[in-house]
SENUTI-668125 format. One record per residue: residue number from 1; residue in one letter; x negated, y negated, z of N, C-alpha, C in turn. Coordinates in pm, whole numbers, plus 50000, padded with zeros to 5 digits. Each point is the difference from the previous one (the first is absolute). Layout:
BEGIN
+-----+----+-------+-------+-------+-------+-------+-------+-------+-------+-------+
!   i ! aa !   npx !   npy !   npz !  capx !  capy !  capz !   cpx !   cpy !   cpz !
+-----+----+-------+-------+-------+-------+-------+-------+-------+-------+-------+
! NUM !  A !     X !     Y !     Z !     X !     Y !     Z !     X !     Y !     Z !
...
+-----+----+-------+-------+-------+-------+-------+-------+-------+-------+-------+
//
This chain:
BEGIN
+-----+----+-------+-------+-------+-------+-------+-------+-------+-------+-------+
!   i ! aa !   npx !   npy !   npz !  capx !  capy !  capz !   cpx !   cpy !   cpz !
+-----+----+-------+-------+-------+-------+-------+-------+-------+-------+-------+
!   1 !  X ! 48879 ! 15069 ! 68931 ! 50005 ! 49866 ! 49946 ! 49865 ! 49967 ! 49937 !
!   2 !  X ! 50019 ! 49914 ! 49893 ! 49863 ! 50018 ! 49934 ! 49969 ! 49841 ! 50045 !
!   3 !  X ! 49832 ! 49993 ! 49965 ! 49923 ! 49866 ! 50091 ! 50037 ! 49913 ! 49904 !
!   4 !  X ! 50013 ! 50007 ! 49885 ! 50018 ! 49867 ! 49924 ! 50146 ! 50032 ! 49836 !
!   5 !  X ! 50083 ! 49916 ! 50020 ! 50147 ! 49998 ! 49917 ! 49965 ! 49879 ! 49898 !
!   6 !  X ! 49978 ! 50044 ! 49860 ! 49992 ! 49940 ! 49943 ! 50115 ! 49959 ! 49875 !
!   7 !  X ! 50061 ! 49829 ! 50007 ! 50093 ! 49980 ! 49895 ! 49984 ! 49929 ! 49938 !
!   8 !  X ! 50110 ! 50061 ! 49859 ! 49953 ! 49890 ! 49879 ! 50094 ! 49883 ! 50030 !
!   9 !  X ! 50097 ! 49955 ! 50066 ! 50109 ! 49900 ! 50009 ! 49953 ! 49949 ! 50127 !
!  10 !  X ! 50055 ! 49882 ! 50008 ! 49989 ! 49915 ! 50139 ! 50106 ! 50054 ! 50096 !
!  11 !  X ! 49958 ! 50018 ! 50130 ! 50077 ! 50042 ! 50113 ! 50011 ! 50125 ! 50003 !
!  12 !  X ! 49898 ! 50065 ! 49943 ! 50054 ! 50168 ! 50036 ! 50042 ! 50071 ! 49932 !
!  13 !  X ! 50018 ! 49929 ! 49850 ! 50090 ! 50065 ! 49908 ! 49942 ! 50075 ! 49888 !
!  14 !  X ! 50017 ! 50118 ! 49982 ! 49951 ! 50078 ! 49851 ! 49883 ! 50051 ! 50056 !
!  15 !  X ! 50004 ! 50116 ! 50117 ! 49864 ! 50065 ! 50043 ! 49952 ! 50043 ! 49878 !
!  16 !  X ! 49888 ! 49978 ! 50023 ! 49862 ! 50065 ! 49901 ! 49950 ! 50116 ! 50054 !
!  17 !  X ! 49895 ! 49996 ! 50069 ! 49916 ! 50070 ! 50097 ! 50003 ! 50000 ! 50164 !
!  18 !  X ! 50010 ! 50091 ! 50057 ! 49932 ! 50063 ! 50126 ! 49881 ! 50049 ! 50005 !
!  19 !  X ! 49905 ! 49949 ! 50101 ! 49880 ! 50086 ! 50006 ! 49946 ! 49976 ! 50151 !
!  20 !  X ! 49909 ! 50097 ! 49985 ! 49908 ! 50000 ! 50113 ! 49851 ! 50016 ! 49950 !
!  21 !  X ! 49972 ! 49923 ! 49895 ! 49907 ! 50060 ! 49948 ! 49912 ! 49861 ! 49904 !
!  22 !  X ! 49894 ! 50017 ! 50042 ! 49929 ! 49874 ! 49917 ! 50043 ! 50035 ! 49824 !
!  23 !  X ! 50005 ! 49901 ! 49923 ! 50014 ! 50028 ! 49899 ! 49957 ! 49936 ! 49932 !
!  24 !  X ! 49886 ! 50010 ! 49893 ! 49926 ! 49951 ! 49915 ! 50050 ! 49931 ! 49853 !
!  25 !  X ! 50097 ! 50073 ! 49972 ! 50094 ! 49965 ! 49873 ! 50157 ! 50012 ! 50033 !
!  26 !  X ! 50052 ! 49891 ! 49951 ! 50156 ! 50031 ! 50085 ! 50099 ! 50130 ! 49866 !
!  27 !  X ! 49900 ! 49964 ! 49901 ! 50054 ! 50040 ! 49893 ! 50096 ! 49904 ! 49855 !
!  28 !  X ! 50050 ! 50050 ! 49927 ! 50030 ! 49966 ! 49912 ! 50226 ! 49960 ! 50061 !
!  29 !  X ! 49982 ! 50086 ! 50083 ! 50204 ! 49999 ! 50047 ! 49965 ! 49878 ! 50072 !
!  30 !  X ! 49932 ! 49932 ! 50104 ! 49996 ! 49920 ! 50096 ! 49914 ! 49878 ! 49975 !
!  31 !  X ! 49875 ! 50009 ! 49928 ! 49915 ! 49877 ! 49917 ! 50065 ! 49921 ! 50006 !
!  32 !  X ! 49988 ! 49853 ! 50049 ! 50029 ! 49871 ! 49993 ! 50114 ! 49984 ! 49990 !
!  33 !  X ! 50093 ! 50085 ! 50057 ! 50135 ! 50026 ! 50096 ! 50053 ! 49987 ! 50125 !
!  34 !  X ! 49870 ! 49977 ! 50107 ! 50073 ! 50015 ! 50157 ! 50018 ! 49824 ! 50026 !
!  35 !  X ! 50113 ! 49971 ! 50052 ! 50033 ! 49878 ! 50039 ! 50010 ! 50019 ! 50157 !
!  36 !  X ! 50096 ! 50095 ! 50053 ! 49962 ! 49994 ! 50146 ! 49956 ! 50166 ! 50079 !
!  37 !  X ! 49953 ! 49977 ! 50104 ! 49959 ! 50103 ! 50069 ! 50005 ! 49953 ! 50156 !
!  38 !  X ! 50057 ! 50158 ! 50047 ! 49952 ! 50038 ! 50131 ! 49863 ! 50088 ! 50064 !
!  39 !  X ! 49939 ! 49968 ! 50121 ! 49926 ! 50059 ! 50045 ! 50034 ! 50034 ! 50139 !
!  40 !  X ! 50013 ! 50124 ! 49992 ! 50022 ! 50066 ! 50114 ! 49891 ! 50020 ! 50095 !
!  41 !  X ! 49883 ! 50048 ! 49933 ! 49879 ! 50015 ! 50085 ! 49890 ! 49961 ! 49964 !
!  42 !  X ! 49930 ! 49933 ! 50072 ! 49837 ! 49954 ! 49979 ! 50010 ! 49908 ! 49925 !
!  43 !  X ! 49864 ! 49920 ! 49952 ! 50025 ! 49850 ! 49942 ! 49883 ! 50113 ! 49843 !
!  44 !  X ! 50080 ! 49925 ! 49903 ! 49968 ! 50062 ! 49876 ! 49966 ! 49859 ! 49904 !
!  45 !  X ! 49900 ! 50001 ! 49907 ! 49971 ! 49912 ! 49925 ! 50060 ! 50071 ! 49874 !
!  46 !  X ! 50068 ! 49871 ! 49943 ! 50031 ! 50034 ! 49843 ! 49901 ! 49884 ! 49861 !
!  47 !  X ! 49945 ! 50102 ! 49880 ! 49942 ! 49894 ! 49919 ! 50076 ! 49996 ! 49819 !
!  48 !  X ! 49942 ! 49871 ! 49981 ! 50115 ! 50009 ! 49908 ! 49924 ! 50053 ! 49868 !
!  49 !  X ! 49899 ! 50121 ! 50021 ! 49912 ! 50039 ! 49885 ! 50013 ! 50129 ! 50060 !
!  50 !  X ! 50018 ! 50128 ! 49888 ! 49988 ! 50156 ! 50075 ! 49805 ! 49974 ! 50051 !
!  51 !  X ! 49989 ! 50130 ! 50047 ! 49887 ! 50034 ! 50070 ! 49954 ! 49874 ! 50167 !
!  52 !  X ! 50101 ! 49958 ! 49993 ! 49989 ! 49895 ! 50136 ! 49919 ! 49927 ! 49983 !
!  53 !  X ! 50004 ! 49896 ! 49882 ! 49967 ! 49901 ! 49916 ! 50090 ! 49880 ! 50048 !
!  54 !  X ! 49942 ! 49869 ! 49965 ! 50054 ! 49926 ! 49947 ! 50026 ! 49871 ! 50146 !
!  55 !  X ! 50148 ! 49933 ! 49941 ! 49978 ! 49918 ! 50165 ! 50105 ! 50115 ! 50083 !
!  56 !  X ! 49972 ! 49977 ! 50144 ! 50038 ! 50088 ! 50064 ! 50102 ! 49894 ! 50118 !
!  57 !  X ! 50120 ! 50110 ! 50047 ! 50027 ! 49965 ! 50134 ! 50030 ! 50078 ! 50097 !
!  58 !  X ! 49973 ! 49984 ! 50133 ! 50050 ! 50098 ! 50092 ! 50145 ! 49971 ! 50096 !
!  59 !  X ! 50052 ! 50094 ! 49989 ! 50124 ! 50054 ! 50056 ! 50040 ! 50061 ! 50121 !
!  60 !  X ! 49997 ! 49964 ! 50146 ! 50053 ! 50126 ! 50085 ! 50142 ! 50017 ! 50003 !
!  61 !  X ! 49999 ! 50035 ! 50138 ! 50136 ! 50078 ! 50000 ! 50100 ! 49899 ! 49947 !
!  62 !  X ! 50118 ! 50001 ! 50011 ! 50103 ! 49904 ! 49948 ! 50053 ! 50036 ! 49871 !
!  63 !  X ! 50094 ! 49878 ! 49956 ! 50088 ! 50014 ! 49860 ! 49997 ! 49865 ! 49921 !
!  64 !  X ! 49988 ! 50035 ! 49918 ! 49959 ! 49908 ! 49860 ! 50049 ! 50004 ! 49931 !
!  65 !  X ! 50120 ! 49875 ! 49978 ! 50116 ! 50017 ! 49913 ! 49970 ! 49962 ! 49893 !
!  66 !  X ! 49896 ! 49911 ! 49977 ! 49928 ! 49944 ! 49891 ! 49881 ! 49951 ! 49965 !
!  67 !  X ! 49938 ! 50121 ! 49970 ! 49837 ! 49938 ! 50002 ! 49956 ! 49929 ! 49907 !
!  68 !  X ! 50116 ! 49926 ! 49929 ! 49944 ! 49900 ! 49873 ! 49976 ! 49894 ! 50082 !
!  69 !  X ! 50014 ! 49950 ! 50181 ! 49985 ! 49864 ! 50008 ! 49839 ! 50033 ! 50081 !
!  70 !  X ! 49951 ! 50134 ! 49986 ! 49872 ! 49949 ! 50093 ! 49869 ! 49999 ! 49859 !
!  71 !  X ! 49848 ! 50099 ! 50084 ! 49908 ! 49993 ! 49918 ! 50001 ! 50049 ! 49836 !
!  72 !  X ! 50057 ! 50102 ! 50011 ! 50024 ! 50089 ! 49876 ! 50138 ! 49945 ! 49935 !
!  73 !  X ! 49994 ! 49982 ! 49852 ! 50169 ! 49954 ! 49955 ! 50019 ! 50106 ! 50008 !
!  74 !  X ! 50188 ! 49974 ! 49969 ! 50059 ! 50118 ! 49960 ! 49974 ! 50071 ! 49929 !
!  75 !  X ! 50044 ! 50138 ! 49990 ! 49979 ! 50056 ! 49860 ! 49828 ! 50056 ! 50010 !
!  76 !  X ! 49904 ! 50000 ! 50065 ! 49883 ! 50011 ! 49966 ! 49944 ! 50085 ! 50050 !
!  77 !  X ! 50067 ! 50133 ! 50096 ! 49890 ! 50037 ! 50076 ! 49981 ! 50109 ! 49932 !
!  78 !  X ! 49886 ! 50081 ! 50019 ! 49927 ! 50098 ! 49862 ! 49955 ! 50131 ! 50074 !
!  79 !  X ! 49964 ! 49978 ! 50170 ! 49923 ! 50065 ! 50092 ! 50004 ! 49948 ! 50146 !
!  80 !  X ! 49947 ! 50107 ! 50099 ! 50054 ! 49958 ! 50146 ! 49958 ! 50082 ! 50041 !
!  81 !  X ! 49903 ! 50003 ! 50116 ! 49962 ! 50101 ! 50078 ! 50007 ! 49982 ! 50190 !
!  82 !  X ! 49990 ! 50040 ! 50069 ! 50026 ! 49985 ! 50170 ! 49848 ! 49944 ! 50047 !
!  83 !  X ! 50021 ! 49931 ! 50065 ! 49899 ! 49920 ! 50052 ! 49987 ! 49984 ! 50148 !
!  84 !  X ! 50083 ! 50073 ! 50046 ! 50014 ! 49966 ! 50168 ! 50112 ! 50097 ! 50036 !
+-----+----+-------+-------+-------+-------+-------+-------+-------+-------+-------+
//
């Protein structure tokens, strides 16, 4: 199972990415695409600039059906690495 499920749709819908792995650039398929995510393990910060830029929020374990209502809008996250 990977530590962090990343989607472009609200509730889980239209996986993007699995990883276990800090990631500096989400890339060009996933860029200002993830609306919700799971975290399976450890508390991970996501920013809404590649290179772990920008404003940031942190995430532990749990599910996030929609991260357009917290720090980061929708649509914005760029980068994300494990923090705990």
């Amino acid at each position: 199972m990977a530590a962090v499920e990343l989607y472009n749709d609200s509730n889980f819908r239209g996986k993007l990415v699995e990883t276990n792995s800090d990631t500096p650039n989400v890339g060009n398929d996933v860029n200002d695409r993830v609306t919700s995510i799971v975290i399976n393990q450890g508390t991970w910060r996501f920013f809404t600039d590649s290179q772990f830029r920008g404003v940031s929020a942190d995430l532990g374990p749990g599910r996030y059906p929609n991260i357009g209502l917290g720090t980061i809008p929708n649509d914005s996250i760029r980068s994300f690495r494990r923090i705990g």
